[in-house]
RODO-2510 file (C-alpha; in nm, 4 decimals, decimal comma):
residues 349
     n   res          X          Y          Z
     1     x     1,4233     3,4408     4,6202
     2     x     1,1575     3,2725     4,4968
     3     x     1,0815     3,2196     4,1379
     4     x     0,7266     3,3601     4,0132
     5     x     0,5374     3,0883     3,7952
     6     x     0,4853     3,1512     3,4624
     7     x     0,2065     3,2657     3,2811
     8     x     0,1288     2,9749     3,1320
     9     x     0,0964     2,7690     3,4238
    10     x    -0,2388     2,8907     3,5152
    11     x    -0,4176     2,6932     3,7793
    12     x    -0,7348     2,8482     3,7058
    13     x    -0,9307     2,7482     3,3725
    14     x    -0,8236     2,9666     3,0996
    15     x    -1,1411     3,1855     2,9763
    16     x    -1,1587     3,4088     2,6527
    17     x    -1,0390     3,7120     2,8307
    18     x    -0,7173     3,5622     2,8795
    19     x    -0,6140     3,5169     2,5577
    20     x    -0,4231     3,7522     2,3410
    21     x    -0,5436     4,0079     2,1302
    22     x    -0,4383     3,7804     1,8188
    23     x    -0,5839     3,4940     1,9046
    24     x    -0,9155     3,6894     1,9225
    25     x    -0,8957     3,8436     1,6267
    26     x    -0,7632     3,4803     1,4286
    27     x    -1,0424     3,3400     1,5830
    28     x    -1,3394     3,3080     1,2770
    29     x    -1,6719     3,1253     1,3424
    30     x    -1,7409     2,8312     1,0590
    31     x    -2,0421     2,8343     0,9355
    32     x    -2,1390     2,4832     0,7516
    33     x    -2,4732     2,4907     0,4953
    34     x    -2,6782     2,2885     0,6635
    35     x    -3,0812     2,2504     0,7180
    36     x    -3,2448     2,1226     1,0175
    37     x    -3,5889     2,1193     0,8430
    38     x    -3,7258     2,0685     0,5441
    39     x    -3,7953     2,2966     0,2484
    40     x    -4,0785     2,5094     0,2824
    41     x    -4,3315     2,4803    -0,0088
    42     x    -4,3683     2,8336    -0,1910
    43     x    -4,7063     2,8890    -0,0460
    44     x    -4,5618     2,8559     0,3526
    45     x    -4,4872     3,1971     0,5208
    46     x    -4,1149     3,1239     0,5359
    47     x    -4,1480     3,1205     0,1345
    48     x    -4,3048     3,3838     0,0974
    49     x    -4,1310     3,6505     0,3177
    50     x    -3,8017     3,5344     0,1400
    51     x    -3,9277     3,5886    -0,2216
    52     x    -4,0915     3,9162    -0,0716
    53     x    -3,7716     4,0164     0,0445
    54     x    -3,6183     3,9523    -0,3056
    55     x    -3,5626     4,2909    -0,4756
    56     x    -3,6600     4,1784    -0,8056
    57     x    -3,5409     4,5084    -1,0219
    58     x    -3,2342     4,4069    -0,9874
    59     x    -3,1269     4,2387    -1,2707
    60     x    -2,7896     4,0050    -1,2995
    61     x    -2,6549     3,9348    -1,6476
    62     x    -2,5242     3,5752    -1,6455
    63     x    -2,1758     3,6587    -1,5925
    64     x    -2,2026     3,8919    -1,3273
    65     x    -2,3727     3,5981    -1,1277
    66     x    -2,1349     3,3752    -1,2389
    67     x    -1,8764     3,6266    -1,0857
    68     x    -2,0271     3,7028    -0,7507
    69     x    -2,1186     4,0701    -0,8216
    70     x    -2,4910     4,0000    -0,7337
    71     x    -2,6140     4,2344    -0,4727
    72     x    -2,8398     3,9703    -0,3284
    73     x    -2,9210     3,6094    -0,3551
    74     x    -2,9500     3,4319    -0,7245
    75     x    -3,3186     3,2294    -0,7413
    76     x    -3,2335     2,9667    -0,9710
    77     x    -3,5142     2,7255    -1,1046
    78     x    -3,5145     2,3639    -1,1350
    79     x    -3,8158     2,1396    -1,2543
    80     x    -3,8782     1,7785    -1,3361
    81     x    -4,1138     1,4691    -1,2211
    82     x    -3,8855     1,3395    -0,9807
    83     x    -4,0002     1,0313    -0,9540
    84     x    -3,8451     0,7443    -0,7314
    85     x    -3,5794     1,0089    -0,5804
    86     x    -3,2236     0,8785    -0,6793
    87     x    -2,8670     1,0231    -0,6953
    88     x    -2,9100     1,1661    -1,0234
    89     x    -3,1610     1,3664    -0,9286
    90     x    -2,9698     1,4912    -0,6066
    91     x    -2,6517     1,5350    -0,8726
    92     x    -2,8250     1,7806    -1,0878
    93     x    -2,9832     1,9706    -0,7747
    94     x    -2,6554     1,9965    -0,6492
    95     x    -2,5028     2,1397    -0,9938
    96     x    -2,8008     2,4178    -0,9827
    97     x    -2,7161     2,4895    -0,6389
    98     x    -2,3837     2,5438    -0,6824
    99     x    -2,3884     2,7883    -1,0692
   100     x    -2,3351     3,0455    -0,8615
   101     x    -2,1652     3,1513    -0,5301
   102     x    -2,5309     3,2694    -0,3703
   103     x    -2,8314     3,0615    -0,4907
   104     x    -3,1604     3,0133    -0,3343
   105     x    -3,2507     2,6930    -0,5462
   106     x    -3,6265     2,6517    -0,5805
   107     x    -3,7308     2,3458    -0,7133
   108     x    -4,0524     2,2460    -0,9197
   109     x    -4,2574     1,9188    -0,8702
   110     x    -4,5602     1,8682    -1,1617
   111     x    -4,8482     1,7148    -1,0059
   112     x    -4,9946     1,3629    -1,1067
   113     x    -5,2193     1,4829    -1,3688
   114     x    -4,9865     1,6205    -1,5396
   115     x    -4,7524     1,4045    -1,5316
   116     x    -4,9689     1,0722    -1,6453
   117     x    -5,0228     1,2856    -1,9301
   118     x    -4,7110     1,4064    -2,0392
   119     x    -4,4647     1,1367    -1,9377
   120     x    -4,7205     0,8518    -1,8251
   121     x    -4,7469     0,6937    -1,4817
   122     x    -4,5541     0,7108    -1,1953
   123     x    -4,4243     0,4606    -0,8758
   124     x    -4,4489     0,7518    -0,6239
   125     x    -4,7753     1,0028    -0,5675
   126     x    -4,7328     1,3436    -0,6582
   127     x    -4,7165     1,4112    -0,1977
   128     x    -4,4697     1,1354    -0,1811
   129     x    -4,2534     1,3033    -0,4757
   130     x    -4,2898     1,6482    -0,3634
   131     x    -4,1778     1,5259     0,0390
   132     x    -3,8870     1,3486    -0,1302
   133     x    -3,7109     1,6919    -0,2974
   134     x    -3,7775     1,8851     0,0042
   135     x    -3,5858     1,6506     0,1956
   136     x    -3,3182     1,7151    -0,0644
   137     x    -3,0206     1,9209     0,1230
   138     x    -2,9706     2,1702    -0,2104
   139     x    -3,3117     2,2723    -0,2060
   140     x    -3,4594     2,5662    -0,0728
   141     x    -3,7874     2,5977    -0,1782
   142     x    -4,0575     2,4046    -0,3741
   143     x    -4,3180     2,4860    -0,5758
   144     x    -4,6279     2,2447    -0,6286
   145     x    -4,8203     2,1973    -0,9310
   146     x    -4,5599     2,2924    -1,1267
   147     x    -4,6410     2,4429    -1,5178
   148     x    -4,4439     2,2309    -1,8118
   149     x    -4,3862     2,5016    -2,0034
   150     x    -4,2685     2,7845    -1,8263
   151     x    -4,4169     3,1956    -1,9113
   152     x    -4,3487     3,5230    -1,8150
   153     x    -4,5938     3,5071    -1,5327
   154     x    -4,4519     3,2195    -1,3820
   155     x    -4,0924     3,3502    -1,3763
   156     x    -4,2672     3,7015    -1,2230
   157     x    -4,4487     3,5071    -0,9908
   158     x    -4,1402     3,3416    -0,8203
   159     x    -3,9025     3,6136    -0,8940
   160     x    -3,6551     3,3871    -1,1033
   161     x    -3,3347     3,4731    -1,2823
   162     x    -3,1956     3,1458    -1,4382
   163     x    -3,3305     2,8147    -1,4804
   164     x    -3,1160     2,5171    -1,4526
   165     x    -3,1777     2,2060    -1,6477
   166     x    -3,0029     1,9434    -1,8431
   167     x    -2,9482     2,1096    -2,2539
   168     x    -3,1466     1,8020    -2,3828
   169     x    -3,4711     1,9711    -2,5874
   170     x    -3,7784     1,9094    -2,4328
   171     x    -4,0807     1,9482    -2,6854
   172     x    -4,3760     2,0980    -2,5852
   173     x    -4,7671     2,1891    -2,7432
   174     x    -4,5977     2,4692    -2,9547
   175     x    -4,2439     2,4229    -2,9440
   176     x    -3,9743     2,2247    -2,9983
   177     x    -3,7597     2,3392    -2,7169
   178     x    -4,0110     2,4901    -2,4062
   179     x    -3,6689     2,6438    -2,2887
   180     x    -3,5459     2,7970    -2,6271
   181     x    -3,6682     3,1518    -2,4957
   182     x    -3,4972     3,1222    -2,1982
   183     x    -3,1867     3,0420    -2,3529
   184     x    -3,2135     3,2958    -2,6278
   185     x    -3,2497     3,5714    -2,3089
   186     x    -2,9261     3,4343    -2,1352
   187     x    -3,1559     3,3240    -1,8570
   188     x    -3,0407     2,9164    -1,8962
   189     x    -2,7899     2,7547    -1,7041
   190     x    -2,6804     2,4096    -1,8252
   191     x    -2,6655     2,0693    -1,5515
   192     x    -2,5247     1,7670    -1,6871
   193     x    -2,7223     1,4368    -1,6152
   194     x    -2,5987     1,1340    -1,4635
   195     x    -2,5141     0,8577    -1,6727
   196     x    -2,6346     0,5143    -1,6226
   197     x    -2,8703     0,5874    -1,3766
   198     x    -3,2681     0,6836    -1,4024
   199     x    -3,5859     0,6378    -1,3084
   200     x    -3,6754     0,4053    -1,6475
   201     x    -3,3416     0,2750    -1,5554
   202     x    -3,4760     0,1332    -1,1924
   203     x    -3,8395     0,0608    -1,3081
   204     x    -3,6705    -0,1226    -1,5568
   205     x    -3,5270    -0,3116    -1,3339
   206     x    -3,7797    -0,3816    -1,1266
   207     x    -3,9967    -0,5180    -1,4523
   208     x    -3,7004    -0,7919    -1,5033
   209     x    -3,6425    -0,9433    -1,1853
   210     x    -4,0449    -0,9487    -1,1231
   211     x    -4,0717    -1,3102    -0,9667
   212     x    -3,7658    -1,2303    -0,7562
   213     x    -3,9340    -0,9135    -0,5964
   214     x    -4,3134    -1,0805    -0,5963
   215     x    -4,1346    -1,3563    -0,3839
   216     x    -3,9274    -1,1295    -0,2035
   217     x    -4,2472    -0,9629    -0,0724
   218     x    -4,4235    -1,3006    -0,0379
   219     x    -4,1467    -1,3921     0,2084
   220     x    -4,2313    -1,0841     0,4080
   221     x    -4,5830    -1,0985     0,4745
   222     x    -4,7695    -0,9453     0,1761
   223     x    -5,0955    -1,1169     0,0466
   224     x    -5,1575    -1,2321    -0,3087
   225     x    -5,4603    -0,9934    -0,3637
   226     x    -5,1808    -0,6990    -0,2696
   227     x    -4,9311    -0,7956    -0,5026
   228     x    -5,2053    -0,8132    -0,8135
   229     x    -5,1109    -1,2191    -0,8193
   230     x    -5,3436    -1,4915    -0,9152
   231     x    -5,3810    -1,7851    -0,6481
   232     x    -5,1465    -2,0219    -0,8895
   233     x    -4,8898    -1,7815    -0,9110
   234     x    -4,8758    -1,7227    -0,5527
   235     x    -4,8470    -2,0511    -0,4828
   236     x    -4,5792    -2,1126    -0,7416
   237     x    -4,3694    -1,8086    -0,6060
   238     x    -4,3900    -1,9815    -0,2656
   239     x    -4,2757    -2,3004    -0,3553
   240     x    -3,9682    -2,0624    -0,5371
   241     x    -3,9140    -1,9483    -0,1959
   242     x    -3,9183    -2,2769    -0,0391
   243     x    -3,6478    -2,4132    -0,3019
   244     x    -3,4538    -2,0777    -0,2424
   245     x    -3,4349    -2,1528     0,1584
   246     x    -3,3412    -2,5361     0,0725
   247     x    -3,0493    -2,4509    -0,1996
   248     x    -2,9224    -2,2183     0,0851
   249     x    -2,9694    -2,4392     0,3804
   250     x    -2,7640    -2,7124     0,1645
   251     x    -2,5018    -2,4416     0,0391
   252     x    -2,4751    -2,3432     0,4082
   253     x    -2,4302    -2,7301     0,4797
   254     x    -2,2107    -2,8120     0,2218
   255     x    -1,9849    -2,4776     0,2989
   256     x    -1,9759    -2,5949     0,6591
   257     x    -1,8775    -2,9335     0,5748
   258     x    -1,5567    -2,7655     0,3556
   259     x    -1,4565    -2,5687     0,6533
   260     x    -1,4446    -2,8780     0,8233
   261     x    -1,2406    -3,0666     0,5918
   262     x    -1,0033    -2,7821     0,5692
   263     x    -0,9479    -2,7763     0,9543
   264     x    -0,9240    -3,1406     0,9608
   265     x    -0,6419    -3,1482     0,6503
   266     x    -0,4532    -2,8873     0,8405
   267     x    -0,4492    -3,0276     1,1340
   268     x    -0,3934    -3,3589     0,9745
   269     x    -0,0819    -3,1952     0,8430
   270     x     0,0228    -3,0614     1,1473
   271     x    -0,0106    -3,3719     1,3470
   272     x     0,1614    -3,5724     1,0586
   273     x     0,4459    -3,3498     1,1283
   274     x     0,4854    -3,4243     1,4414
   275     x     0,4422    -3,8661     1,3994
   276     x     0,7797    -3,8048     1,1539
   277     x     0,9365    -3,6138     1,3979
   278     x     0,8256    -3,8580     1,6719
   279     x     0,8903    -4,1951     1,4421
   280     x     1,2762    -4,0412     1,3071
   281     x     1,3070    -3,9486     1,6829
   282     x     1,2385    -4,3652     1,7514
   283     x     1,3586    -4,5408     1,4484
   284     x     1,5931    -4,2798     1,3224
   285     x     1,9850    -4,3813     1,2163
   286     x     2,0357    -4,1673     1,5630
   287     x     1,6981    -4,2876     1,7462
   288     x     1,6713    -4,4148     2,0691
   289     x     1,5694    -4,7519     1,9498
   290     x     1,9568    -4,7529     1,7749
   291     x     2,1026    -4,6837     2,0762
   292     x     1,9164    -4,9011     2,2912
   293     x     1,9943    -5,1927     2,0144
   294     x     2,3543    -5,0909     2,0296
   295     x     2,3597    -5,1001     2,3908
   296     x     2,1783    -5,4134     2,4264
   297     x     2,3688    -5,5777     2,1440
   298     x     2,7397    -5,4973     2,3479
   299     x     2,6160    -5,6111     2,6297
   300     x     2,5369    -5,9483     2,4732
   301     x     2,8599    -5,9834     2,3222
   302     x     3,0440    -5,9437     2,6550
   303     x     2,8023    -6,2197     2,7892
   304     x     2,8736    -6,4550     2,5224
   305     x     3,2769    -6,3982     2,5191
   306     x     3,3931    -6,2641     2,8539
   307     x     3,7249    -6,1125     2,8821
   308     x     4,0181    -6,2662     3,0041
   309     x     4,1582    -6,2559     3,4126
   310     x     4,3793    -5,9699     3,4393
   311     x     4,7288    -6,0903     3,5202
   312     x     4,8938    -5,9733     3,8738
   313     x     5,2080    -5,7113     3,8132
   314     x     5,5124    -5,7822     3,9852
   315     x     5,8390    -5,6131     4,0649
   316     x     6,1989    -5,7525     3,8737
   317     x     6,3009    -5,9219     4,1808
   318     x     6,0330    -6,1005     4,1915
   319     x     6,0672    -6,1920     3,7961
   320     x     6,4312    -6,3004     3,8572
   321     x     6,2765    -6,5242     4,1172
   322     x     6,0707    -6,6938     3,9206
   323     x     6,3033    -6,7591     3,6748
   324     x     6,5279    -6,9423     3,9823
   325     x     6,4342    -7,3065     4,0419
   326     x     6,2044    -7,4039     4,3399
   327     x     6,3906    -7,5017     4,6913
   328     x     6,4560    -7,8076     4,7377
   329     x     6,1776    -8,0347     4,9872
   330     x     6,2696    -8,0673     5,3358
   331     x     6,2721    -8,4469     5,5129
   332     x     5,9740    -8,4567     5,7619
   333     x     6,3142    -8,4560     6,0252
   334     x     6,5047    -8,1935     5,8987
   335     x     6,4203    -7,9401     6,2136
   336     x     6,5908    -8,2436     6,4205
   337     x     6,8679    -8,2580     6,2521
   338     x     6,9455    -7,8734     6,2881
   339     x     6,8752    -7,8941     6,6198
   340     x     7,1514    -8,1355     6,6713
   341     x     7,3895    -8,0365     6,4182
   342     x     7,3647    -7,6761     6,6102
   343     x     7,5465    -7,7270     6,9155
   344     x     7,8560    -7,9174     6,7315
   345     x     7,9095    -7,5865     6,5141
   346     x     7,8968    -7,4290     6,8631
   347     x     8,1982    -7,6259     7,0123
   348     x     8,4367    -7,5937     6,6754
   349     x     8,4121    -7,2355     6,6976
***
């Protein structure tokens, strides 16, 4: 009988419908925070339908936010210059985002004016500032223009609960804290800033190493007249650059030359290794050279004092025999006489 395959073995491709009932209902969709576009400014439709949308009577007390017991989303405020975008700024957006499990974090740029005034000038335009927090991923929404103090009408305006902003007092026409009111109404929340960096920090930065950047942009195409540089200068700067390129052409040199030397001393070593081996191989108590002298020197030695005959062996008889005395000579007519004297021993017997 044959054996029915298992369920498991499915030939088909397994779909959703096939799987079980617990697998369905493990199964939970991940949703990560994530923005494909910008931020809208607070004047774009998007904006406004969400603050529209925002049911403003309701009223969260610090703690209840801080618990999750809101009933919709927190609008939390941030505000600043925001000049020359860098990860401190990003680190305290990211704080304000996160006070709170459900924030909609709008963000405040001041404009130019403003700014020059209050805080003095600025690297970036007030566009090129208010571009670079909207590309921020923590931020939801910005506002333009933004007041330096804030009122009542502003925080009606924009439907805001807290504002979020470092505790440092910021002094103002009137005041010596412009958010003293709002933390006397439990409507502040606290971001630390990031030590060690800032934007005075980078301009500061930029001020020291002047001739390095004027030559740096010299090097890449930019005029004199754009740089603010008298002719002298600019030709001073070059003539930097062109003892920059030679110190590294002759570092590069002199770098290449070291690699060389080291390849050359190693393989000096290893080669050196191998002439011992070869010479103690040829010269060497047990080198060829020994051998062949030994060999060559035996060989003379028989030449010069060659071994004596070896001597015949012979049996005892033929010892005792040469012990005997040697017969005695025959007469040249001896085989006559035998002759004759034969046939006389004949007739006696």
């Amino acid at each position: 009988m044959p054996h029915s395959p298992l369920p498991c073995h499915r030939s088909d491709p397994l779909s959703i419908e096939h799987l079980p009932k617990v697998a369905l209902d493990a199964y939970i969709p991940v949703t990560l925070h994530s923005h494909s576009k910008p931020a809208p400014f607070s004047d774009e439709p998007e904006a406004v339908l969400e603050r529209d949308q925002c049911d403003y009577s309701q009223r969260f007390t610090f703690k209840a936010a801080k618990a999750g017991r809101s009933t919709r989303r927190i609008r939390v405020y941030a505000d600043g210059i925001y000049d020359l975008f860098h990860q401190g700024h990003a680190r305290q957006l990211m704080q304000a985002k996160n006070i709170f499990p459900n924030v909609y974090l709008i963000v405040g740029v001041c404009n130019d004016e403003l700014t020059h005034t209050k805080k003095g000038r600025t690297v970036m335009t007030g566009d090129e500032r208010y571009e670079a927090v909207r590309h921020c991923r923590y931020v939801d929404e910005v506002v333009r223009d933004a007041p330096w103090e804030l009122d009542d009408d502003f925080l009606s305006k924009h439907k805001i609960d807290f504002v979020a902003h470092d505790d440092v007092p910021y002094e103002g026409d009137n005041a010596d804290d412009i958010y003293a009111f709002l933390k006397e109404r439990g409507m502040f929340a606290t971001t630390e800033r990031t030590e060690g960096v800032s934007t005075s920090d980078l301009v500061a930065r930029i001020v020291r190493d002047y001739d390095i950047y004027v030559r740096r942009n010299l090097a890449r195409g930019y005029s004199a007249k754009e740089l603010n540089v008298s002719f002298l200068s600019e030709k001073k700067f070059r003539l930097q650059n062109k003892m920059e390129e030679l110190k590294d052409k002759s570092k590069k040199v002199m770098e290449n030359i070291g690699e060389k030397r080291v390849d050359m001393i190693q393989k000096w070593e290893e080669k050196s290794r191998d002439y011992i081996n070869a010479f103690l191989l040829l010269f060497g108590r047990d080198g060829r050279l020994s051998h062949i002298w030994s060999e060559s020197k035996g060989r003379l030695m028989q030449a010069f004092s060659p071994p004596s005959s070896p001597r015949r062996e012979s049996s005892p008889s033929s010892s005792e025999d040469s012990t005997s005395p040697p017969p005695c000579k025959s007469g040249r007519y001896a085989d006559d006489d035998s002759d004759d004297e034969t046939p006389i021993r004949a007739a006696k017997k």
